[in-house]
Structure formats: structure tokens, C-alpha cells
C-alpha positions in Angstrom: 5.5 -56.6 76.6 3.2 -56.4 73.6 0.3 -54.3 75.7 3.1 -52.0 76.9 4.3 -51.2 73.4 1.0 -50.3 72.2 0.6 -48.1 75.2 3.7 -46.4 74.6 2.6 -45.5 70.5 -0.9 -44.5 71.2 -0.8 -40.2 71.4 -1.2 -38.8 74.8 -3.7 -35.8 75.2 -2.3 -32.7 76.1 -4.0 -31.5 79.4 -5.1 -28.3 77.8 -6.8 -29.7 75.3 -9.8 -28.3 73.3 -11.8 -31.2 73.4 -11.6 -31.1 77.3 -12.4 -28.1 77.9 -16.1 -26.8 78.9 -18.0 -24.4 77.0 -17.9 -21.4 79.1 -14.1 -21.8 78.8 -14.2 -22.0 74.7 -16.2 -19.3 74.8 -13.8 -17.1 76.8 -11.1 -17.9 75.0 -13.1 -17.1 71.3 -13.8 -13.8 73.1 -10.2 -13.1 74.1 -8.6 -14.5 70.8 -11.1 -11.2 69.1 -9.9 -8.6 71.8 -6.2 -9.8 70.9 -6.6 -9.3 67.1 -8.8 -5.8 67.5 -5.9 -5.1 69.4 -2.8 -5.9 66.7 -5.2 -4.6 63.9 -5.2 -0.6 65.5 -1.5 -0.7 66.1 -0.9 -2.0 62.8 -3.3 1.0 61.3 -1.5 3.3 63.5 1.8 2.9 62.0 0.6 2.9 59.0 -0.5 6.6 60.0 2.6 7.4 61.3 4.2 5.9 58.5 2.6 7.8 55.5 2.7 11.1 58.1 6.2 11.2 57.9 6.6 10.8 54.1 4.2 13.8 53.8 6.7 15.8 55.9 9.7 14.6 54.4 10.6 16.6 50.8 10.5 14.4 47.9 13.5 14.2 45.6 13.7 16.5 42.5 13.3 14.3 39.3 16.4 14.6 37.5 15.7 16.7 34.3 16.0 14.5 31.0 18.4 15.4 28.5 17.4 17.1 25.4 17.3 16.0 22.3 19.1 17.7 19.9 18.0 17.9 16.4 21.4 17.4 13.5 21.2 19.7 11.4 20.9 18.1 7.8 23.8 19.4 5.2 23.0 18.3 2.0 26.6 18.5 0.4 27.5 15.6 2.3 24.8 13.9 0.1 25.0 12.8 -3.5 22.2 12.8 -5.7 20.5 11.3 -8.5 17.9 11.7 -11.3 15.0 8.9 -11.1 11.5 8.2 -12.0 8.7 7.2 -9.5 5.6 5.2 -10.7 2.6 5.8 -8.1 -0.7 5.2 -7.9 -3.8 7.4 -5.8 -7.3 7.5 -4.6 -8.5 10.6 -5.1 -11.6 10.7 -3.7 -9.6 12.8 -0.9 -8.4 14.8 -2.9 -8.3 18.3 -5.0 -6.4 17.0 -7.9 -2.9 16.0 -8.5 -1.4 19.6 -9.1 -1.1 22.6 -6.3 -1.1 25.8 -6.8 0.5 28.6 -4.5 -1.8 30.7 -2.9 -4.5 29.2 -4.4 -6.3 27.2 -0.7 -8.1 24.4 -1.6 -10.9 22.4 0.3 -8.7 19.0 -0.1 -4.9 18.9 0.2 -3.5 17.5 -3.4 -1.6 14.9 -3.8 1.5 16.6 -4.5 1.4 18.3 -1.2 1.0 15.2 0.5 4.7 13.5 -2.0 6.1 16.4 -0.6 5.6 16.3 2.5 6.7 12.4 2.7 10.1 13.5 0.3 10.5 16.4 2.4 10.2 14.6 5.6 12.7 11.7 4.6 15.3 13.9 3.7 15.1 13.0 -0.2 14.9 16.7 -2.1 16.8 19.5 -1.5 14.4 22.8 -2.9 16.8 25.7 -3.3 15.8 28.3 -0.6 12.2 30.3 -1.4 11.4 33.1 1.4 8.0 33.1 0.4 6.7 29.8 0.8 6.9 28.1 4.3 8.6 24.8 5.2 5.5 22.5 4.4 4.8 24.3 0.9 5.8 22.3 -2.1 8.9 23.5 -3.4 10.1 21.6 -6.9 12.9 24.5 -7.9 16.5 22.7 -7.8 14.4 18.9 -7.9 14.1 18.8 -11.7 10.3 17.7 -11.2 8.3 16.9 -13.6 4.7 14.9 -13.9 3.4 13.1 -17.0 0.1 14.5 -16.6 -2.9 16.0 -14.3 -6.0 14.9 -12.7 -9.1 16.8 -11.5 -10.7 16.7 -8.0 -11.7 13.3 -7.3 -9.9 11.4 -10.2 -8.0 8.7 -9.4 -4.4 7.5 -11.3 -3.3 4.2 -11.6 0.0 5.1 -13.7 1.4 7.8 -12.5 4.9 9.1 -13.2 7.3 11.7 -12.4 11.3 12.5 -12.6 13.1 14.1 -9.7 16.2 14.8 -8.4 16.8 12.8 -4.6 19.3 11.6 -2.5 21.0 9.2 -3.1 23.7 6.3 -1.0 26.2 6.8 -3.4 29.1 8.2 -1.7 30.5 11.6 -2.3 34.4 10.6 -1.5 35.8 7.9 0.5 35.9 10.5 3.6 32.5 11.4 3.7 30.7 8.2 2.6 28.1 6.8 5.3 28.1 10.4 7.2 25.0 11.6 8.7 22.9 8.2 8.1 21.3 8.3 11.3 19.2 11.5 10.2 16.0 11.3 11.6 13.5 10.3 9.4 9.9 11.3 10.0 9.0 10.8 13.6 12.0 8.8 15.2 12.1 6.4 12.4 15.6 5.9 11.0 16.8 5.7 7.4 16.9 2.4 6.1 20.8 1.7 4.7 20.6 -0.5 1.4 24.2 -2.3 2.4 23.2 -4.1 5.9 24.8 -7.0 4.9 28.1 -5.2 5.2 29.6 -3.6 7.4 30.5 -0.1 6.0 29.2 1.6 3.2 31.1 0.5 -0.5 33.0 2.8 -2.4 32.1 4.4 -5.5 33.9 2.2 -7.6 32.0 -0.8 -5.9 28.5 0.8 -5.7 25.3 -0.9 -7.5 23.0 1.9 -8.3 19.9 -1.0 -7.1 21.1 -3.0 -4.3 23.5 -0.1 -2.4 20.8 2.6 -3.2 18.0 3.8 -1.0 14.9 1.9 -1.2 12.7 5.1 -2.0 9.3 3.0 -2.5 10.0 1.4 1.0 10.6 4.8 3.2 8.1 6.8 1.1 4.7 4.3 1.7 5.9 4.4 5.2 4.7 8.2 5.1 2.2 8.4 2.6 -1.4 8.5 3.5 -2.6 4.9 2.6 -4.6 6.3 -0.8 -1.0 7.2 -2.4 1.6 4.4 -2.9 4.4 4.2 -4.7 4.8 1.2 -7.4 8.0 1.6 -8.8 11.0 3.2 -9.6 13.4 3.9 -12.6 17.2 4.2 -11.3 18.7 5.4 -14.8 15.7 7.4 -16.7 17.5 8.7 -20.2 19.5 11.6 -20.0 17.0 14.0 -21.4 13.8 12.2 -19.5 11.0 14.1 -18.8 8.2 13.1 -17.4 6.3 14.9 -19.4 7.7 15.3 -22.6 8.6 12.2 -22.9 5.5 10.1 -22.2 4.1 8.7 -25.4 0.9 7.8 -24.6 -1.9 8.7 -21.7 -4.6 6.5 -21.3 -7.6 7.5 -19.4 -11.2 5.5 -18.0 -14.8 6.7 -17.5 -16.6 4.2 -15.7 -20.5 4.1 -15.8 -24.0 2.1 -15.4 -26.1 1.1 -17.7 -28.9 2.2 -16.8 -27.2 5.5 -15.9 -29.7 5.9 -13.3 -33.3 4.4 -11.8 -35.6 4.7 -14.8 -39.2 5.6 -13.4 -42.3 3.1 -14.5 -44.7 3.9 -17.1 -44.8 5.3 -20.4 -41.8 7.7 -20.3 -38.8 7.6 -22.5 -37.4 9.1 -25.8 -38.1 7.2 -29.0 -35.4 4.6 -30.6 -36.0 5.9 -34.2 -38.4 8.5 -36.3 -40.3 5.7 -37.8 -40.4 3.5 -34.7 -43.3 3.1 -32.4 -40.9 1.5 -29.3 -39.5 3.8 -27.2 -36.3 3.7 -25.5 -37.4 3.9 -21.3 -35.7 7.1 -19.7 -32.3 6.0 -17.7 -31.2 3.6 -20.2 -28.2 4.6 -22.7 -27.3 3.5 -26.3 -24.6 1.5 -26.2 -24.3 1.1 -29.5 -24.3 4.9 -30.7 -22.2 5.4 -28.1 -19.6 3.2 -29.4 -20.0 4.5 -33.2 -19.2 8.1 -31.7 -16.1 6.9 -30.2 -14.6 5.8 -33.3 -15.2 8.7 -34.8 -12.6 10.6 -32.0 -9.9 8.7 -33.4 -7.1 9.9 -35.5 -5.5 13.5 -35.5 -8.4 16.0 -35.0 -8.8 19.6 -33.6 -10.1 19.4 -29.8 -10.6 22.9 -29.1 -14.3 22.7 -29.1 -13.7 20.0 -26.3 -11.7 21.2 -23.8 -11.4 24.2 -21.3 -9.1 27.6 -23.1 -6.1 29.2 -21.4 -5.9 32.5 -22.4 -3.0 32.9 -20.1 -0.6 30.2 -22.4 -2.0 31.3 -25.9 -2.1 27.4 -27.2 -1.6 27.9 -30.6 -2.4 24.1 -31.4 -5.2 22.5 -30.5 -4.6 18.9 -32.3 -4.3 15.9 -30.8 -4.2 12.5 -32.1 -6.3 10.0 -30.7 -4.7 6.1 -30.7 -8.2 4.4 -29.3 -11.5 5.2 -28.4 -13.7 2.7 -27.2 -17.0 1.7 -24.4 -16.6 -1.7 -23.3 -18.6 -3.9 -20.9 -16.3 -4.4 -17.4 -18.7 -7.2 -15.5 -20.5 -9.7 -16.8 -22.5 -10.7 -13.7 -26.4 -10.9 -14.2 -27.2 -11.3 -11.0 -27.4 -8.8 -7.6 -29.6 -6.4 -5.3 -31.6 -4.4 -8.5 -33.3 -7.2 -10.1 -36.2 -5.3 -10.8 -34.6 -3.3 -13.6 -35.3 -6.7 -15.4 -39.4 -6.4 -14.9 -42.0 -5.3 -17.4 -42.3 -2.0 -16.2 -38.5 -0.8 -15.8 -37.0 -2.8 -18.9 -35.0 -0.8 -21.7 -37.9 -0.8 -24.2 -41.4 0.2 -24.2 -43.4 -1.4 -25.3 -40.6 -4.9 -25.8 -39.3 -4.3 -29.1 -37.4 -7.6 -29.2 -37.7 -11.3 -28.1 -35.0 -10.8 -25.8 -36.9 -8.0 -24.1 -39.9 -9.9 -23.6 -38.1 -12.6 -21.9 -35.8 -10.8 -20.3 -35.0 -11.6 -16.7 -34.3 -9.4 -13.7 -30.7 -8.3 -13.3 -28.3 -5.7 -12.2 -26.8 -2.7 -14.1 -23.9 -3.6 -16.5 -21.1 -1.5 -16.1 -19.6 0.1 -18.9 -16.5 2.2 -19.5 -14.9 4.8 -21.8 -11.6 4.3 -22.3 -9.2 6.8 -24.8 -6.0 6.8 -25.4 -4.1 9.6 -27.0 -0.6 11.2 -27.2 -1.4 14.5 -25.5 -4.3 15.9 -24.2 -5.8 19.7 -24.0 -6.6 21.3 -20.2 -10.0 20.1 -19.3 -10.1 17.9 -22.7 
């Protein structure tokens, strides 16, 4: 019984077998196992023909058209606005200056074209109507703009203030309050609304001129170039605020090297003194004269010798007081690339005229800057 159940478990063979089969038979069936898949590969390729034949032939569906998108036409009396002053800052290495002038091209777009623009853009000025400026002209008639002061091509500003009119969230009557919000500002970004955390815009009687206004730094840097940003804002400047007229003091910072430039080797240079046999090596400034003359700006003096006349706004007076005048050292670091402004033959004095020259060690060029501060300045001061 035991033999016959291991017979009955061990596998049979099938009689067509692989293994039994000779090698003329393997052989043909290898050969007509390839015939049989040349075969099933053309008829697939075939349909595939047919298949992509009748696709060309058949029309192909007309897209459906997209909708348009129509543009809401902005109404400013559904808008309130306010008076408020913006603090910004700029780069103006790009620049041509803070101020623009119709009809006057410039290589460099000024920075007020480019706060226009991003004001203009967000929906936050409305210019009464000028037929002879175009859209993207600066427009201030009907803002109440005014700037605290002007810069030059490539002058930078720190401080920078101005009062305009703008739009603002509070609402005009209970009626109109929250209407035409979703104006489009800038390309397909939306207005940010200063009362998400509720559910409908507050009345007037519950508005906060801070938290329920329109975050105008926010959307502005979102459209200014990266070298202008807006630092701050006033919500309630005084009733008679202007920009202008109202700022009491304007600082302003000449930055330079000392040396002001390479000074060449050798024996050149102006003299220190009449009765001095050192000389001071070309490049190198005077620190300290430079310091005595600033003093000597402050107080109330008469500038016209100092700045640029316009004939065209017959100035009458030309004083303006000075508060502070001074050159002061801004680093401190003795070491870096131009250490060889520290060896024999480049140092300040020729020949040393002090212990400290003769021992001196290389370093870099200190930097040094002017810095005045006055009430008012002239044009071109």
C-alpha cells in the first residue's frame, strides 16, 4: 500500500513534453513559434494603420470658444477716500531722480513714475481727467500730492515721505459699503479686504481707520520694482499736512574713501603746510580740514553761491539754516583686499612725518561720510 501511494503523488510527464522531444522537433517548433508572432505583429501594425487612417478622415470637433473676460469698469464714487502719508525708501541707481517732468524723456524712468504706476494700477488715486497726458503718465491733480523733498539721478532716499489722497475701506453708506471689492488689481491679483475675519464689511460707525483699512504698504510692494518699498504709513496726518511744508528737518549723506582714489608711488603730492618739508601723497584727503569747514556751514547763512539759480521762480531768499554739519568715520575695519595702501611707497605722508606713519601697517580705505542737516535746502544746494 505504502509503494502504491508514493506512486500515485510522484508527477506524471505529459507525453508532449519538452524534455522528450528531439532537437529537430525543438527546432521546428522555435521556428514556427517566430512565423506566428511575425504574423500577430503585422496585423496588429495594420490596424493601427487603419486605425489612425480613419481619424485623419473623420473632422475633428470645433473647440468650444472660451468666454471672455470682461473688464468692470471702476466707479470711483462708490469709493471713499482719505488723506495719508507714505514713508518709502529707493535705490536709485536705476533711476533719473525722484521727480518727473512732462515732456521732458528721460534715460531712466523716476521713481514717481514707477509710485504711479503701482497706485494707479491698484485702484488707489483717482487723477481728475487730463487729455493730454496718457493713461501711464503721472497725474497728481485731484490726489493732494505732495513730497518732502527731491533727489538727483542716482541718489538714493532712505526717508522718504509724501501725502496723498487714496482709497479708502471706509464705507460710503450702508448700501454701497463692500461694492466692487473684487476690482482687479494689477494682473489678476485681487484686493486684499482688511475685515476677513468677518463676514461683511462694518459700518461706518464701527470702522477702525487701522485694522478695517486697506493695507496700502502690503498691495503697493506687491507692484513696486524691488528698489522701491514702502516703510510706513500715517492714517491721520494733521489737517493742514504737507509733505513738504511741513517737514522740519532734511538730512542728507555723502559717502566717500579715504584715500579718494589709488595714490601713484613716488614723490608726488601737495605739501601739508608752507613751512613743512612732508608732503601730503596725492589721493589722500584731510580729514581734519575737512571737518573744520563743516562747522563753519552751520547756522543761518546765505547759500546762493552754493547751489543751482531758477530764473524761472525768482527765489527771493536764499537763507537756509544749517542744524549739523559733520564727516564722520562709518567702518572701522583695518583689514581687506588693498593692503598695500599701508606700504612705504603709497602711505599718506611723504616722506613719514609721524611715528604712526612709519609703523604703519597695510590696510584698507576708511570710509568717511558727510552728513548735513538743515531745514530747507536750495535746488542743486
Amino acid at each position: 500500500m505504502a509503494q502504491q501511494a508514493d506512486s500515485d503523488t510522484t508527477p506524471q510527464t505529459p507525453p508532449d513534453h519538452y524534455s522528450q522531444w528531439s532537437s529537430e522537433k525543438l527546432i521546428d517548433r522555435v521556428l514556427q513559434l517566430e512565423e506566428d508572432l511575425k504574423k500577430q505583429t503585422k496585423r496588429s501594425a495594420e490596424s493601427r494603420c487603419e486605425l489612425l487612417s480613419q481619424k485623419a478622415k473623420s473632422p475633428s470637433p470645433t473647440p468650444k470658444p472660451k468666454p471672455s473676460r470682461t473688464t468692470r469698469q471702476f466707479d470711483p464714487s462708490k469709493y471713499s477716500t482719505r488723506y495719508i502719508a507714505l514713508k518709502f525708501a529707493y535705490l536709485g541707481q536705476r533711476y533719473n531722480g525722484l521727480e518727473y517732468h512732462a515732456n521732458n524723456k528721460t534715460p531712466y524712468p523716476t521713481v514717481e513714475e514707477e509710485l504711479w504706476k503701482a497706485l494707479y494700477k491698484a485702484k488707489l488715486v483717482f487723477p481728475s481727467p487730463n487729455a493730454s497726458l496718457r493713461d501711464d503718465e503721472p497725474s497728481w491733480e485731484g490726489c493732494e500730492y505732495s513730497k518732502a523733498g527731491r533727489t538727483d539721478k542716482g541718489v538714493s532716499a532712505y526717508g522718504q515721505v509724501i501725502g496723498i489722497r487714496v482709497r479708502s475701506n471706509r464705507p460710503v453708506t450702508s448700501s454701497q459699503a463692500g461694492k466692487g471689492d473684487e476690482e482687479v488689481n494689477g494682473e489678476g491679483a485681487q484686493i486684499d479686504q482688511s475685515w476677513s475675519s468677518e463676514s461683511s464689511p462694518p459700518d461706518d460707525a464701527d470702522f477702525d481707520p487701522i485694522n478695517h483699512e486697506i493695507p496700502y504698504p502690503q498691495i503697493l510692494n506687491r507692484l513696486l520694482p524691488p528698489q522701491i518699498r514702502v516703510l510706513a504709513w500715517c492714517p491721520s496726518p494733521p489737517a493742514d499736512f504737507s509733505a513738504r511744508f511741513s517737514c522740519r528737518e532734511r538730512s542728507y549723506k555723502y559717502v566717500f574713501t579715504q584715500p579718494a582714489f589709488a595714490p601713484s608711488p613716488g614723490l608726488g603730492g601737495l605739501p601739508t603746510d608752507s613751512d613743512s618739508r612732508s608732503y601730503r601723497r596725492e589721493g589722500w584727503l584731510d580729514i581734519h580740514a575737512m571737518r573744520t569747514a563743516a562747522k563753519k556751514l552751520e547756522g543761518l547763512h546765505d547759500f546762493r553761491n552754493f547751489c543751482k539759480v531758477d530764473a524761472s521762480k525768482q527765489i527771493q531768499n536764499f537763507e537756509r539754516r544749517i542744524n549739523k554739519a559733520e564727516v564722520v568715520q562709518v567702518n572701522h575695519d583695518e583689514k581687506g583686499p588693498l593692503g598695500f595702501l599701508g606700504l612705504p611707497g603709497f602711505r599718506q605722508h611723504h616722506p613719514p612725518e609721524t611715528a604712526d606713519d612709519r609703523l604703519s601697517t597695510p590696510s584698507s580705505p576708511k570710509i568717511y561720510a558727510f552728513k548735513v542737516q538743515g531745514s530747507a535746502f536750495l535746488w542743486h544746494q
